[in-house]
TORGUPA-824216 format. One record per residue (C-alpha): chain; x negated, y negated, z. Coordinates in Angstrom, 2 decimals, padded with zeros to 5 digits. Each point is the difference from the previous one (the first is absolute). Last residue first. Layout:
% TORGUPA-824216
{"A"; {X; Y; Z}},
...
***
This chain:
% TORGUPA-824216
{"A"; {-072.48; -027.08; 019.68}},
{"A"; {002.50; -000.54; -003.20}},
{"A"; {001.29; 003.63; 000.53}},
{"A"; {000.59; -000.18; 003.72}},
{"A"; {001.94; -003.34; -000.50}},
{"A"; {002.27; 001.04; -002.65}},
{"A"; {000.74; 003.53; 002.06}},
{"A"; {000.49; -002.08; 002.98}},
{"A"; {002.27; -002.84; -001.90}},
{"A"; {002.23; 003.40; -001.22}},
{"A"; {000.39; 001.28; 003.57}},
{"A"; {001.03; -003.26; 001.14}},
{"A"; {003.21; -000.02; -002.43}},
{"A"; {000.72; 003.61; 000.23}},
{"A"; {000.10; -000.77; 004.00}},
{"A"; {002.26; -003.28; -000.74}},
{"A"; {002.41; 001.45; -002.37}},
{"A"; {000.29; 002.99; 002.57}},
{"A"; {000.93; -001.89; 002.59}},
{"A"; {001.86; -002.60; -001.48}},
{"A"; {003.02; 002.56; 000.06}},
{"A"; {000.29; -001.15; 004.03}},
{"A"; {-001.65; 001.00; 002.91}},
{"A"; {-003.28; -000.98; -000.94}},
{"A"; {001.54; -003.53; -000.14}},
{"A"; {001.22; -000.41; 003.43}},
{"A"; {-003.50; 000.82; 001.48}},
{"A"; {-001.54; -002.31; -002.35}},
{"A"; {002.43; -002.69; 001.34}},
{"A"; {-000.01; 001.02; 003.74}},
{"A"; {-003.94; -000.36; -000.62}},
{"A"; {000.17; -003.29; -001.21}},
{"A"; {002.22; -001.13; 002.28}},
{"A"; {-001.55; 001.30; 002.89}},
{"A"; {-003.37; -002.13; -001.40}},
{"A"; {002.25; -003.04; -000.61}},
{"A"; {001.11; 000.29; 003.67}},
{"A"; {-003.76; 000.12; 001.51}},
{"A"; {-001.55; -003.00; -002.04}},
{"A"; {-001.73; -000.19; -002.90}},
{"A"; {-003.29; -001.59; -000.33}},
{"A"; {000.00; 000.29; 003.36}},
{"A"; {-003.95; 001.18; -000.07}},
{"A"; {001.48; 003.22; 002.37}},
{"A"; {002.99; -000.04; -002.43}},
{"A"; {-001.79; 000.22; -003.26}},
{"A"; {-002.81; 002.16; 001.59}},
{"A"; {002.96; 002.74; 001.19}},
{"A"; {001.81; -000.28; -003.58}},
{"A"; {-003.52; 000.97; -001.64}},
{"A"; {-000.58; 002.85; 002.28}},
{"A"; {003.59; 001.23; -000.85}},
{"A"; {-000.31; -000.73; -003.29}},
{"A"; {-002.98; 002.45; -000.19}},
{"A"; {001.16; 002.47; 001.89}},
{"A"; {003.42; 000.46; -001.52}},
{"A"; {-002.02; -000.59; -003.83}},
{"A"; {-002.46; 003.38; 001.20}},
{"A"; {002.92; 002.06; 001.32}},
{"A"; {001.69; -000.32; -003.75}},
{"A"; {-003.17; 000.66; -001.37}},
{"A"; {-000.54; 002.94; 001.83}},
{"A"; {003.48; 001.27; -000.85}},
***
């Protein structure tokens, strides 16, 4: 769960900078969130978490 709260802080600070530099403006930031919202409602869910969870493991054993 930490990491979980750790990525939603972290893309959420990086989303904010993209749109305050309007790199990317305010709708494709919505949609981009409606989309990841979307998809952790779905089976992908779980695909995705066991997914991340294995690149942290890889990660944390390289470093």
């Amino acid at each position: 769960m930490i990491v979980t709260l750790s990525a939603v802080a972290l893309f959420g600070v990086l989303t904010a900078v993209l749109v305050r530099s309007r790199s990317v403006g305010p709708l494709a930031a919505i949609t981009v969130f409606l989309f990841g919202f979307f998809t952790a409602d779905t089976g992908a869910a779980t695909a995705i978490r066991t997914t991340l969870r294995a690149l942290i493991t890889a990660v944390s054993t390289i470093a």
